[in-house]
C-alpha positions as CSV (number, residue, x, y, z in Angstrom):
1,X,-12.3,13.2,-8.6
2,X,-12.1,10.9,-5.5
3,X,-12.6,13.4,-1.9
4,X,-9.8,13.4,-0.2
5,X,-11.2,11.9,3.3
6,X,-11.9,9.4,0.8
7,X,-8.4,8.6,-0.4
8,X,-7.2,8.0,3.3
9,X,-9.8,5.9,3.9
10,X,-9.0,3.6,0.9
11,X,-5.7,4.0,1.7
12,X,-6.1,2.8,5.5
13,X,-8.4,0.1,3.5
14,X,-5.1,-1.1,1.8
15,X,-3.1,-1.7,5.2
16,X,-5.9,-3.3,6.2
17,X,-6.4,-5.3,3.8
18,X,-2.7,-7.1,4.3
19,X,-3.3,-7.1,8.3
20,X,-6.2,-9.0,7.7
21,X,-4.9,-11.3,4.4
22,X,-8.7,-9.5,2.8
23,X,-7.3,-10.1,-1.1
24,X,-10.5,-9.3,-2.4
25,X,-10.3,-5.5,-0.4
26,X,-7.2,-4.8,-1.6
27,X,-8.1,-6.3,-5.4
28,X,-11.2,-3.8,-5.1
29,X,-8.6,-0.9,-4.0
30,X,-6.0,-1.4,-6.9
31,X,-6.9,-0.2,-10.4
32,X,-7.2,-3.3,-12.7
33,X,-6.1,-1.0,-16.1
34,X,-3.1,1.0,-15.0
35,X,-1.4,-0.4,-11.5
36,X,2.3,-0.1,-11.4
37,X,4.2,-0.7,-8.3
38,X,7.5,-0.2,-7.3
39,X,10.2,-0.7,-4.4
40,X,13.7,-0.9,-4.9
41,X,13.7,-4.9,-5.5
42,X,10.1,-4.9,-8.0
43,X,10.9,-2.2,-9.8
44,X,7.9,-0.9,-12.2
45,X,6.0,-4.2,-12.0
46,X,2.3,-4.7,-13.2
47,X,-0.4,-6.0,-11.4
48,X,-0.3,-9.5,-11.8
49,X,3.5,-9.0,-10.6
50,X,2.4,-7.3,-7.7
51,X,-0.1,-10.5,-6.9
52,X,2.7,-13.1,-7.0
53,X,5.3,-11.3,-5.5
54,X,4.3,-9.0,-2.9
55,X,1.0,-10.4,-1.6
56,X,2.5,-13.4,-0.2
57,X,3.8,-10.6,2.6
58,X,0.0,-10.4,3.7
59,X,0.5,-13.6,5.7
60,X,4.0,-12.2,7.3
61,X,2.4,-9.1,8.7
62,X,0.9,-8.8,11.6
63,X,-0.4,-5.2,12.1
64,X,0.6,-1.3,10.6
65,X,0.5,1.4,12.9
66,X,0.3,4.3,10.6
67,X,2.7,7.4,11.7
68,X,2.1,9.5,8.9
69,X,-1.1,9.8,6.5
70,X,-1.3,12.6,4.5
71,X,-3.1,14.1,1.4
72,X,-0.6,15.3,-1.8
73,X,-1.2,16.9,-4.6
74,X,-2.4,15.5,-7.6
75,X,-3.7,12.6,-6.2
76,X,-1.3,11.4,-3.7
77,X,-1.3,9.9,0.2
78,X,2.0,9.7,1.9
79,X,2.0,6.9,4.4
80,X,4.6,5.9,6.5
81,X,3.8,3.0,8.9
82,X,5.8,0.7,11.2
83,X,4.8,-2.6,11.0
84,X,5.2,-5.7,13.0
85,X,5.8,-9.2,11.6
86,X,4.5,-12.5,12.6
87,X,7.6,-13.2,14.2
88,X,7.8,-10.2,16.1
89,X,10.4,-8.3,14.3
90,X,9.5,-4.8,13.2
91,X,10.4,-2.2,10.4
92,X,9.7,1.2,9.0
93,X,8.5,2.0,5.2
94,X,7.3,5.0,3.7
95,X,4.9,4.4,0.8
96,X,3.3,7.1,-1.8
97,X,-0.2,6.3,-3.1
98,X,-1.4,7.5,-6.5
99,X,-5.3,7.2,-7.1
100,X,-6.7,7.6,-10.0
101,X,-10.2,9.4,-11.2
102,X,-12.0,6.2,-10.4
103,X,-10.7,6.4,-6.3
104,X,-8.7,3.1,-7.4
105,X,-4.5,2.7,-6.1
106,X,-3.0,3.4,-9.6
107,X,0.7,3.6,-8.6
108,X,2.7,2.8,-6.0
109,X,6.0,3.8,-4.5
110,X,7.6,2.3,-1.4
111,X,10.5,3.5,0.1
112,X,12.5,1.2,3.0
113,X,15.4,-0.5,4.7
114,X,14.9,0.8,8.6
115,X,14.3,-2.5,10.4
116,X,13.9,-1.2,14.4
């Protein structure tokens, strides 16, 4: 099992990683066997999915500043950030993280519609 310090790290990592547009950090953070992510439009979609549709986003983001970050149970990190766009415009998400035994993001659940 993956430390939890660890676990925020990776998930920092994964913010990062889309500040930055670093696909091959975040492809090393997401498990290759298992992902699933979901959000209210991409519900339940695989990896590949996940490349097509929501990595594009990378290049629209311009930082995360990361109000919450906290462990779960079973696996879990809570994150909810405000992030700022290219264009200046800013919203508010909150994102739960599953890892699996390897320390890789299994699952992911993303919760949003606050634009500020």
């Amino acid at each position: 099992m993956v430390p939890p310090h660890d676990r925020l790290a990776r998930a920092r990592d994964a913010y990062r990683a889309y500040e930055t547009g670093d696909r091959a950090l975040i492809e090393r953070l997401l498990s290759e066997r298992d992902f699933v992510f979901s959000s209210p439009p991409d519900p339940g979609i695989d990896r590949a999915a996940y490349f097509e549709r929501c990595w594009p986003n990378a290049g629209r983001i311009r930082s995360y500043a990361l109000e919450r970050l906290l462990e779960l149970e079973g696996g879990e990190v809570l994150v909810t950030y405000e992030a700022e766009r290219t264009d200046g415009t800013r919203f508010r998400n909150t994102e739960i993280l599953t890892f699996d035994g390897d320390g890789r993001i299994c699952r992911v659940e993303v919760y949003f519609g606050w634009d500020l």
